[in-house]
C-alpha positions as CSV (number, residue, x, y, z in Angstrom):
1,X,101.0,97.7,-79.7
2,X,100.5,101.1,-78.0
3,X,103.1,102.9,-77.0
4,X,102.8,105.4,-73.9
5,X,104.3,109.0,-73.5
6,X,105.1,110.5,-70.5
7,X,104.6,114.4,-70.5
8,X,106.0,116.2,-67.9
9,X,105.5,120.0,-67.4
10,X,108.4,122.1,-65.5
11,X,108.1,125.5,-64.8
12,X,110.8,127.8,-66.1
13,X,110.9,130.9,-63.9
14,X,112.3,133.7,-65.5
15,X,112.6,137.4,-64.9
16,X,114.8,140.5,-67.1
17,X,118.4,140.7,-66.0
18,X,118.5,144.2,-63.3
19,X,121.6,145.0,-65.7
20,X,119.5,146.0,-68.3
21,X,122.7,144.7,-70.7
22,X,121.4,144.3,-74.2
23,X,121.5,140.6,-75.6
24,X,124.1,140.9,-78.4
25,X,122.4,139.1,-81.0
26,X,118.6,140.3,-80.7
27,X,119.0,143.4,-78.9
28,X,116.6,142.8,-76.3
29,X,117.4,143.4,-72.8
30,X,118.9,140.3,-71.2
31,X,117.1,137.6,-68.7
32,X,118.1,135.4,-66.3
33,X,116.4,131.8,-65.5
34,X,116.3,129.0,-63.0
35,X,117.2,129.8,-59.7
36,X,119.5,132.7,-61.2
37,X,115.7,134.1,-61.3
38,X,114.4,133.6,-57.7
39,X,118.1,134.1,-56.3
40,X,117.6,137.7,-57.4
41,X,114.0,138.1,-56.4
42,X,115.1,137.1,-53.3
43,X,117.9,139.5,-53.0
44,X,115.6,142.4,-53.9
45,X,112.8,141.4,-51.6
46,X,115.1,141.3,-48.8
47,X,117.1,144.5,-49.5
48,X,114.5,146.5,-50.6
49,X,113.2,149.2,-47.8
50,X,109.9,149.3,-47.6
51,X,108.4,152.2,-49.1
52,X,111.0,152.6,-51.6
53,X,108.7,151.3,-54.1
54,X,106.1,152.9,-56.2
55,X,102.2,151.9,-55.3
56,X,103.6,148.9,-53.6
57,X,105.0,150.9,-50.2
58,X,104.4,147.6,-48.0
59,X,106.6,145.8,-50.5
60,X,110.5,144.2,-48.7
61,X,112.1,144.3,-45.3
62,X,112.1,146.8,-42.8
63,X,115.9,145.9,-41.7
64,X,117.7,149.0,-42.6
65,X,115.9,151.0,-39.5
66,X,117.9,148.5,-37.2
67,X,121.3,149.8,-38.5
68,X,121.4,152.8,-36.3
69,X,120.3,151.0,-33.3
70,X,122.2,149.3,-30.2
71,X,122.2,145.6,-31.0
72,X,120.3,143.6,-28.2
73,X,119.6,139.8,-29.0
74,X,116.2,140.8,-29.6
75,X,117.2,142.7,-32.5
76,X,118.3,139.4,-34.6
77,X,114.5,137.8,-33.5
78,X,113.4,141.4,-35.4
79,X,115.3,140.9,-38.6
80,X,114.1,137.3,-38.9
81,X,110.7,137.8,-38.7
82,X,111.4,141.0,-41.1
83,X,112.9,138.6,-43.8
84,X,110.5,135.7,-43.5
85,X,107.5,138.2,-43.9
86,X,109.0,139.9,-46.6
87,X,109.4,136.6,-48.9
88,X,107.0,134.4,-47.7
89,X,104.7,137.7,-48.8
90,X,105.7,138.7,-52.0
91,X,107.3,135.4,-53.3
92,X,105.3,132.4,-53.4
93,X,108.0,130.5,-55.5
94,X,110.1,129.7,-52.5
95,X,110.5,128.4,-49.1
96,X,112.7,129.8,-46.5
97,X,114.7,126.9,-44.6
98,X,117.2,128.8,-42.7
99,X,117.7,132.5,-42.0
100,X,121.8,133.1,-40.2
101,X,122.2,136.2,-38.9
102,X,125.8,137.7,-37.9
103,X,126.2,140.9,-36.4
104,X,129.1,142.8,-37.8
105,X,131.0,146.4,-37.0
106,X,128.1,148.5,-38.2
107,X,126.4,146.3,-39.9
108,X,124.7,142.6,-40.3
109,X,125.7,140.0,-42.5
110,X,122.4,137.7,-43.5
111,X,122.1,134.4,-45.1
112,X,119.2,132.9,-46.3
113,X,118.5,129.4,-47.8
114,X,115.3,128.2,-49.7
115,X,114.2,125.8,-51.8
116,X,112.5,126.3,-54.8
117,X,108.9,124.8,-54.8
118,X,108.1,122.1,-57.5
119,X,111.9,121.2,-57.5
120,X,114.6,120.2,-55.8
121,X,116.7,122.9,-56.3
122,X,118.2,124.6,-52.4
123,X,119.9,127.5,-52.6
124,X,121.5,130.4,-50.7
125,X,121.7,134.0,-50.7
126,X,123.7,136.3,-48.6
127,X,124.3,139.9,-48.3
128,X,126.6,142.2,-45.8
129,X,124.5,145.5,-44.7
130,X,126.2,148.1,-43.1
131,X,125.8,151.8,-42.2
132,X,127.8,154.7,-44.1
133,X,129.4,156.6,-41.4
């Protein structure tokens, strides 16, 4: 009688926690998992001004430029593209299935859902992004 085992192989995405908390029982710094992982990858691709990183100046979005503006409708068409470039770029883990974009007093408030590639998993970010005045 032979008996057959299935092996399957999942990919764990994980990245350190941006806290930089200490895990209380090793010491190390923390890290997140899952889609707690990409969620934040995400987050930071799309907040990120680009520039603002060292020997990467092309990485993230170049939204923050369109804070000071006058909204026209064209302006929403600008921060799509800006956010699809941005991940589709620098994060080849996900899949961007909807972008929302809400203009606000001073500011934008931004949605954006992905899937995971290689699972099932859809999630959803959003952020508010406003000008000091």
């Amino acid at each position: 009688m032979t008996q057959q085992i299935n092996i399957t192989k999942t990919n764990v995405y994980s990245d350190v926690n941006i806290s930089f908390l200490a895990n209380p029982v090793t010491g190390d710094i923390g890290r997140i998992s899952a889609s707690n992982s990409i969620k934040t990858a995400v987050y930071n691709c799309i907040l990120t001004k680009r520039g603002e990183r060292p020997f990467n100046p092309y990485f993230g979005a170049d939204i923050y430029t369109l804070l000071f503006d006058q909204y026209v409708p064209e302006t929403k068409l600008f921060i799509y593209d800006q956010i699809v470039a941005a991940v589709e770029n620098y994060d080849s883990r996900v899949k961007i299935t909807n972008v929302v974009i809400d203009p606000i007093s001073h500011g934008f408030t931004i949605s954006v859902g992905f899937t995971i590639l290689n699972t099932e998993i859809v999630d959803e970010i959003s952020a508010t992004i406003t000008r000091l005045r």
